[in-house]
C-alpha positions as CSV (number, residue, x, y, z in Angstrom):
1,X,56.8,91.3,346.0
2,X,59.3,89.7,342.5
3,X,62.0,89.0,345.3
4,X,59.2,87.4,347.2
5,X,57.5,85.6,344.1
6,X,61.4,84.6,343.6
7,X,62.0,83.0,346.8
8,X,59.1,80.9,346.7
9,X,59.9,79.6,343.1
10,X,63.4,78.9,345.0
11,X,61.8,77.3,347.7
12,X,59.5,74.8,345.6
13,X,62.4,73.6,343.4
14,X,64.7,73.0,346.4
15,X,62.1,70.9,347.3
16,X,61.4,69.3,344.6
17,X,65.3,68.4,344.2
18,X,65.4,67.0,347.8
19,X,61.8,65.4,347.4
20,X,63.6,63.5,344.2
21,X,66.7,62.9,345.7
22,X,65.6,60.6,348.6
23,X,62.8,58.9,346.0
24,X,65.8,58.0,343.5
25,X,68.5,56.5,346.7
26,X,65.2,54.9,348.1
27,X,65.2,57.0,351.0
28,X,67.8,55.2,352.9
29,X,70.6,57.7,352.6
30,X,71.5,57.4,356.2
31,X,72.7,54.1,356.4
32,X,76.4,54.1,357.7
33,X,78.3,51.8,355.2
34,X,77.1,53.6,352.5
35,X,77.6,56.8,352.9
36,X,79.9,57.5,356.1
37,X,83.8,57.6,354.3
38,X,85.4,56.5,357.7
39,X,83.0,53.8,357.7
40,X,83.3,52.7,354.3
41,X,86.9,52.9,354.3
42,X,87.6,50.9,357.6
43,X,84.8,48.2,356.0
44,X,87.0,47.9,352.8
45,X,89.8,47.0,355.1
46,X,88.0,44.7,357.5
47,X,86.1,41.4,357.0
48,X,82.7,42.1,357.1
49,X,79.5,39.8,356.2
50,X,76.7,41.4,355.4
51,X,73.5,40.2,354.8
52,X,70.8,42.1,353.2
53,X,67.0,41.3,354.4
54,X,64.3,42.6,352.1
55,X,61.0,42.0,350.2
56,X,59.8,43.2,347.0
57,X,59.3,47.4,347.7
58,X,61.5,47.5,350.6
59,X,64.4,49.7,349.1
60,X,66.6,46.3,349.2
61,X,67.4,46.8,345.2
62,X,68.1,49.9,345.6
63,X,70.5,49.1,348.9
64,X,72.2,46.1,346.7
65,X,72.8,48.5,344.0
66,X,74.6,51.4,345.8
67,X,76.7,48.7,347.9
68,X,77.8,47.4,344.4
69,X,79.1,50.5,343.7
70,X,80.6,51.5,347.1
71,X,82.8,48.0,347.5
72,X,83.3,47.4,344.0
73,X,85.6,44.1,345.0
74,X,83.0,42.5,347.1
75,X,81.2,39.7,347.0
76,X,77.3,39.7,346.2
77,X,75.7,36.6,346.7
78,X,72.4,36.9,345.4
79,X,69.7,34.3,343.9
80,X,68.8,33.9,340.3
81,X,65.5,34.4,340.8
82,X,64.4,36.0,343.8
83,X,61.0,33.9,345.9
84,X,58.9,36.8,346.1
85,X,55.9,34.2,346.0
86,X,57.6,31.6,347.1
87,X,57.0,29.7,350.5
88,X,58.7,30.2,353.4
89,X,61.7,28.4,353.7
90,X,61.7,26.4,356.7
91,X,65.3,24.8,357.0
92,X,68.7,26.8,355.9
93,X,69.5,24.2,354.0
94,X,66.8,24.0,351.6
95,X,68.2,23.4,347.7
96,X,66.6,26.9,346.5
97,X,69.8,28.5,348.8
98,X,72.6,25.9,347.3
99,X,73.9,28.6,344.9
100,X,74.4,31.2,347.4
101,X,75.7,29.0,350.0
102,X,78.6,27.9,347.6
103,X,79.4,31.3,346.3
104,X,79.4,32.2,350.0
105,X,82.0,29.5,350.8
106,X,84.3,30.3,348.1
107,X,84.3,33.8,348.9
108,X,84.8,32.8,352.6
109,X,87.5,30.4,351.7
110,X,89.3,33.7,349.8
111,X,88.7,35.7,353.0
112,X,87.2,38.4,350.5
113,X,86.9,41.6,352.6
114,X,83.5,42.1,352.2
115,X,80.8,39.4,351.5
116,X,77.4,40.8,350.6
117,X,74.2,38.1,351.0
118,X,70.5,39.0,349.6
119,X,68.5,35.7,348.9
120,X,65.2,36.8,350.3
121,X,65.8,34.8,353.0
122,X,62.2,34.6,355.5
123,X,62.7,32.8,358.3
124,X,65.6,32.8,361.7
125,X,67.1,29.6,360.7
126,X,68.5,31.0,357.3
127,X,69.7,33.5,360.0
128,X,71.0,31.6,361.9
129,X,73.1,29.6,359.7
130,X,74.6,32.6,357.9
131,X,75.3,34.4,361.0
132,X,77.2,31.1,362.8
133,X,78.7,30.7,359.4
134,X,80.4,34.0,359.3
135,X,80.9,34.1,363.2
136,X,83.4,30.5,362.6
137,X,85.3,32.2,359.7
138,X,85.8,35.6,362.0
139,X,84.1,37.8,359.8
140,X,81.6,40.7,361.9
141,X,78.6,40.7,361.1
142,X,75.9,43.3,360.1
143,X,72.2,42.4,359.5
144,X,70.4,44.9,356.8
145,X,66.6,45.3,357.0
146,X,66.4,48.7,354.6
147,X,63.1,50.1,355.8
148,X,63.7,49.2,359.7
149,X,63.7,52.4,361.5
150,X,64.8,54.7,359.0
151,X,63.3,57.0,355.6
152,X,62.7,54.2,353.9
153,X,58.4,53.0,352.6
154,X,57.7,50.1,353.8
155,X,56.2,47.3,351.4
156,X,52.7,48.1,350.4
157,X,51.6,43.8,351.2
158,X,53.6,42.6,354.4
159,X,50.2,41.0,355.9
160,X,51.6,37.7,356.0
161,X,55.5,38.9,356.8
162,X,54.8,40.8,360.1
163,X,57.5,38.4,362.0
164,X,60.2,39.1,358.9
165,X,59.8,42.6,359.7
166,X,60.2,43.1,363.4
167,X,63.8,44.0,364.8
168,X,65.7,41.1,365.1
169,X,67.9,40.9,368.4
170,X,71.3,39.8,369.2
171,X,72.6,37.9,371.8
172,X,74.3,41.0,372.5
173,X,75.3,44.6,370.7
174,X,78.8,46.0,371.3
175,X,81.8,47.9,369.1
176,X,83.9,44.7,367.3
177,X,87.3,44.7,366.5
178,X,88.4,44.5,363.2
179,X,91.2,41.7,362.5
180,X,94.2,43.8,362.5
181,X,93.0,45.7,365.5
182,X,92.3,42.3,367.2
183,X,95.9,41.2,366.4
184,X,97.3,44.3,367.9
185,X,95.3,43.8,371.0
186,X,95.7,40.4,371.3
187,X,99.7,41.6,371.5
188,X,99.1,43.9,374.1
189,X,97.4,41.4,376.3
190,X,100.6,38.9,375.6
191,X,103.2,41.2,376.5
192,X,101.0,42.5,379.6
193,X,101.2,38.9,381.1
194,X,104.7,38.7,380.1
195,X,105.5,41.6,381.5
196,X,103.7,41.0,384.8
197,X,105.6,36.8,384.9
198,X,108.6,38.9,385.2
199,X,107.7,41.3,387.9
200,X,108.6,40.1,391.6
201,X,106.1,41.6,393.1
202,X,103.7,41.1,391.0
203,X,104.2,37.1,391.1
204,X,104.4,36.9,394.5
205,X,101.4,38.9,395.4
206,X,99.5,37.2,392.7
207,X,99.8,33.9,393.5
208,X,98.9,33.9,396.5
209,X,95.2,34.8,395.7
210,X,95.1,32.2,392.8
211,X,94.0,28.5,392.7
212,X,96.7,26.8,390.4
213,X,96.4,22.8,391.2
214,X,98.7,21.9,388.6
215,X,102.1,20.1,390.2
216,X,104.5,22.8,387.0
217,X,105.1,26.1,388.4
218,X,102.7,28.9,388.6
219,X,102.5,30.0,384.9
220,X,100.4,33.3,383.9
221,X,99.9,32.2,379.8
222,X,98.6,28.7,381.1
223,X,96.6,30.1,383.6
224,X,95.0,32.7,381.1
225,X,94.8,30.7,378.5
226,X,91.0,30.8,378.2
227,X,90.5,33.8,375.8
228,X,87.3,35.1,373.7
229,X,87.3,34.0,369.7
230,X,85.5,37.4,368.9
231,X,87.2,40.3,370.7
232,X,85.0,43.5,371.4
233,X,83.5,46.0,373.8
234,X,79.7,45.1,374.5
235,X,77.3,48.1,375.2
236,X,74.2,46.1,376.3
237,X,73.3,42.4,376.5
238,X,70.1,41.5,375.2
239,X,69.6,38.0,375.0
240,X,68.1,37.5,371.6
241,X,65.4,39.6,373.0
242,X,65.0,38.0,376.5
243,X,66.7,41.0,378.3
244,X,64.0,43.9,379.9
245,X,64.8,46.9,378.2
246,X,67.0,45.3,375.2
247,X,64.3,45.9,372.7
248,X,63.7,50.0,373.2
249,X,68.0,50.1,373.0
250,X,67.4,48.0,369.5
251,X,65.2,50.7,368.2
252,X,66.5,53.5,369.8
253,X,67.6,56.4,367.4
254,X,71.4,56.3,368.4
255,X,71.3,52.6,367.6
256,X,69.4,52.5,364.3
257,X,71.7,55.5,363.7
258,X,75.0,54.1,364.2
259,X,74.1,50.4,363.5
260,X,77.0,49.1,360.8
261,X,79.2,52.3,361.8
262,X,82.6,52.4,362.4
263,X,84.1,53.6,365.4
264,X,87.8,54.1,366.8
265,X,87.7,52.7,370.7
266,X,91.1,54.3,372.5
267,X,92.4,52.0,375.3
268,X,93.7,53.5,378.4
269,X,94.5,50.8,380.6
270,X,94.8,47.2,381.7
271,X,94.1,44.9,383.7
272,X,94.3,41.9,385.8
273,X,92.7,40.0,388.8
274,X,92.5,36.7,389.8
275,X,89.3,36.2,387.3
276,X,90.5,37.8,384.2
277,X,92.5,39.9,382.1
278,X,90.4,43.1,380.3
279,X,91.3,46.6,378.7
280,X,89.5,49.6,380.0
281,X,87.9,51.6,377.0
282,X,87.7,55.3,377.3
283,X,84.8,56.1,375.6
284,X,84.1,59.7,373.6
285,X,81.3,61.2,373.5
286,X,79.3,60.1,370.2
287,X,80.1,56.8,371.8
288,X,78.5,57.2,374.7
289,X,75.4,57.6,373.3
290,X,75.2,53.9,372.3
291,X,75.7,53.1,376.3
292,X,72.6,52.0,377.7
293,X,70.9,54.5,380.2
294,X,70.0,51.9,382.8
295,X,72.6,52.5,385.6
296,X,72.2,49.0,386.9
297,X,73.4,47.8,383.8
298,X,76.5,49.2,384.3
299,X,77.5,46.4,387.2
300,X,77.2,48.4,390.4
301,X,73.8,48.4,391.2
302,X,74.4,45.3,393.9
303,X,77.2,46.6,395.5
304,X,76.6,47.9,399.2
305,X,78.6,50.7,399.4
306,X,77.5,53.1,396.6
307,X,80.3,54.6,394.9
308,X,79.3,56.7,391.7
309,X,81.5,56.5,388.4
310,X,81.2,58.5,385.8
311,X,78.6,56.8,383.1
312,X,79.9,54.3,380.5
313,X,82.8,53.8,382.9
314,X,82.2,49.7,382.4
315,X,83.3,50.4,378.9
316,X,86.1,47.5,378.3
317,X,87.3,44.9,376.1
318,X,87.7,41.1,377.8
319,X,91.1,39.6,377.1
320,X,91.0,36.2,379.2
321,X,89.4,34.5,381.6
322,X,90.4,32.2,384.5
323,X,89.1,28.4,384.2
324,X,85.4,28.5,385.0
325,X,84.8,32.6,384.7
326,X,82.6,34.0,382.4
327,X,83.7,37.2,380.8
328,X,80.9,39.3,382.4
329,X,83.3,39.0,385.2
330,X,85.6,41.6,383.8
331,X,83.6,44.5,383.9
332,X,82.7,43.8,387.5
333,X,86.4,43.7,388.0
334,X,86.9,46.8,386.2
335,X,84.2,48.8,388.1
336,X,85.9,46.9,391.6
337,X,89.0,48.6,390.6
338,X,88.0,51.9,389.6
339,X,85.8,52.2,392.9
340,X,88.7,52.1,395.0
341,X,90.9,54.6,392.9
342,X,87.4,56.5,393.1
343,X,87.7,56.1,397.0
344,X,91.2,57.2,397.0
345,X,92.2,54.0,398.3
346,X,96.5,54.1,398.4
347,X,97.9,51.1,396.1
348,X,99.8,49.2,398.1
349,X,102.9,48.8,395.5
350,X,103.4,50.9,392.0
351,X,106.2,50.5,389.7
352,X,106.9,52.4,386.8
353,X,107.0,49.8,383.9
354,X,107.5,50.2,379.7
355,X,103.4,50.2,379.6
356,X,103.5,52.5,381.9
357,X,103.0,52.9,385.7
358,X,101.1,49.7,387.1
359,X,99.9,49.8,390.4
360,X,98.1,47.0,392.8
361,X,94.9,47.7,395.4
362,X,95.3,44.1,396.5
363,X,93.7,40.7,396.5
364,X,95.4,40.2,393.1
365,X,94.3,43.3,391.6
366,X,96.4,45.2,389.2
367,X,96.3,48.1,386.6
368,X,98.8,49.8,384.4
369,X,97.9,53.2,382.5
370,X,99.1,53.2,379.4
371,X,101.9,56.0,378.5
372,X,99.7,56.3,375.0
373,X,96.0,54.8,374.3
374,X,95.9,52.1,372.1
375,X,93.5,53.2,369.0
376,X,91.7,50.1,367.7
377,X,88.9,50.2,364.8
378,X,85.9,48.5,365.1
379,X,81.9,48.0,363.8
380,X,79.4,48.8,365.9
381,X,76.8,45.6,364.9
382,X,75.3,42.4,367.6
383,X,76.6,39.1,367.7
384,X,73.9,37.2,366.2
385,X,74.9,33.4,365.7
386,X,72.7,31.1,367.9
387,X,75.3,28.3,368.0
388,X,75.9,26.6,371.4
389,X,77.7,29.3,373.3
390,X,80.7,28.9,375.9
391,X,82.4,31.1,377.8
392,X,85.3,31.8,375.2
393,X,82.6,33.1,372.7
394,X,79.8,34.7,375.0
395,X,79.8,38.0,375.2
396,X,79.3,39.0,378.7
């Protein structure tokens, strides 16, 4: 009966630790860049802009605090005095934000690693403008709302916030590549073209399934020369919200889970067509789970002769794009490829190249498996800036 007296005592203090634990960190001990190491080191080394959204009682000081102490050599730009009773600000230039926004610019114009922005900011085009700001200085974004899906109390008085607290949507959520990993595949992609303007076959099976209206000779750079500004692997497209289904993946628990965590994507091929240039992406299985589970959405859905792949298999990064192409193209091209491979469809030339052995199924499509997968870090976050969008920045 002591040892039993004894065990409950046990019991009721463990308790009480954990109960005190996750009062003192504002329940929010499971947000990524905080407490992940892989995460927090490959944040330190990245350019990240984060910016922190939170009311009075919504674990924000407590977030602002603990990131302080995490990135010690970033940069927190914060307001004076917080507008817990102040109006809503309507325009993202309103004076109350002038501070921030030129502590913001200076730390942009350092390129400071990691920019940290909390100025109780209530309404999309404060968004907006900090998102597009980032977006132009090629930082990755990450959007903090403490409370939003996780252990965290929500604020006791949000009647006249609902709209500030509901999940805000990206154009589109995806794994993006930190700068040096973006540089290193941005190489790849250079000395694939390269590689394939020197291949005979390649050039003369190419161009003939190519428009090229220019009087110069057939150049592959030129022709390509349409590539993204912001280099990543989308999972699912949403539209800022207009997309069926995009708004259960925002809240789903492997999003709010991973949301700001860092992943390493391994490439294991690439490839060309007539349309585009794009990197297959292999992906593990933790990453999977941030896939969406709608099979259309994977590209093949339209396609009369059902061929089935195994699921994520659309999983790739877009490198360039012909004149006029959108970069949702790729993936379609990727899935085109890999159906015929799937079909055991005969290449009808291979070569063994320095990549690796590159192979082509025809009408100007060719792939070459890498001898090694490229490993490139990235964020899992959405692209959020609601600037005019063209095909080198859209992503999909």
């Amino acid at each position: 009966m002591r040892s039993g007296i004894r065990r409950l005592v046990r019991n009721l203090i463990t308790m009480g630790l954990k109960h005190s634990k996750s009062r003192s960190n504002g329940g929010c001990d499971n947000l990524p860049f905080l407490n992940d190491k892989y995460t927090i080191q490959t944040i330190k080394d990245a350019h990240t802009f984060f910016v922190l959204r939170g009311l009075s009682g919504s674990a924000s000081s407590t977030v602002r605090d603990k990131f302080s102490l995490t990135y010690p050599s970033s940069i927190a730009c914060t307001l004076a005095h917080p507008l817990a009773n102040a109006p809503v600000a309507e325009e993202s230039g309103d004076s109350r934000f002038a501070p921030v926004d030129e502590k913001v610019q200076q730390a942009l114009k350092e390129v400071k690693n990691v920019i940290l922005v909390d100025d109780d900011h209530r309404h999309t085009k404060r968004l907006d403008h900090l998102a597009s700001l980032a977006r132009d200085n090629d930082y990755i974004v990450v959007i903090v709302t403490p409370w939003a899906g996780r252990d965290c109390e929500k604020p006791a008085d949000q009647s006249s916030e609902q709209d500030f607290w509901e999940h805000i949507i990206p154009y589109y959520f995806g794994w993006f590549l930190v700068r040096k990993s973006a540089h290193v595949m941005r190489k790849n992609a250079e000395d694939f073209l390269k590689l394939l303007a020197n291949n005979e076959e390649f050039s003369k099976e190419f161009r003939t399934n190519v428009q090229w209206h220019s009087e110069k000779t057939f150049d592959l750079q030129e022709y390509f020369q349409k590539r993204p500004s912001v280099l990543h692997c989308t999972t699912m497209f949403c539209d800022f919200g207009e997309v069926p289904g995009c708004k259960e993946y925002a809240s789903s628990e492997a999003v709010v889970r991973d949301y700001a965590k860092a992943f390493t994507l391994n490439v294991t091929e690439l490839f060309v067509t007539p349309r585009t240039v794009g990197a297959r992406v292999l992906l593990d299985k933790c990453q999977v789970q941030l896939w969406p589970r709608d099979e259309a959405r994977e590209g093949g859905g339209d396609s009369e002769e059902k061929v089935e792949l195994p699921f994520g298999s659309r999983s790739h990064i877009t490198l360039a794009c012909a004149p006029g192409v959108r970069s949702v193209q790729t993936g379609l091209d990727l899935l085109e490829i890999l159906k015929l491979e799937k079909e055991d469809k005969k290449p009808e030339c291979q070569t063994r190249t320095e990549k690796g052995l590159l192979r082509c199924y025809g009408a100007g499509r060719w792939i070459v498996k890498l001898r090694e997968p490229v490993e490139v870090k990235t964020i899992f976050s959405g692209f959020y800036s609601k600037k005019k969008l063209t095909t080198e920045s859209d992503g999909n």
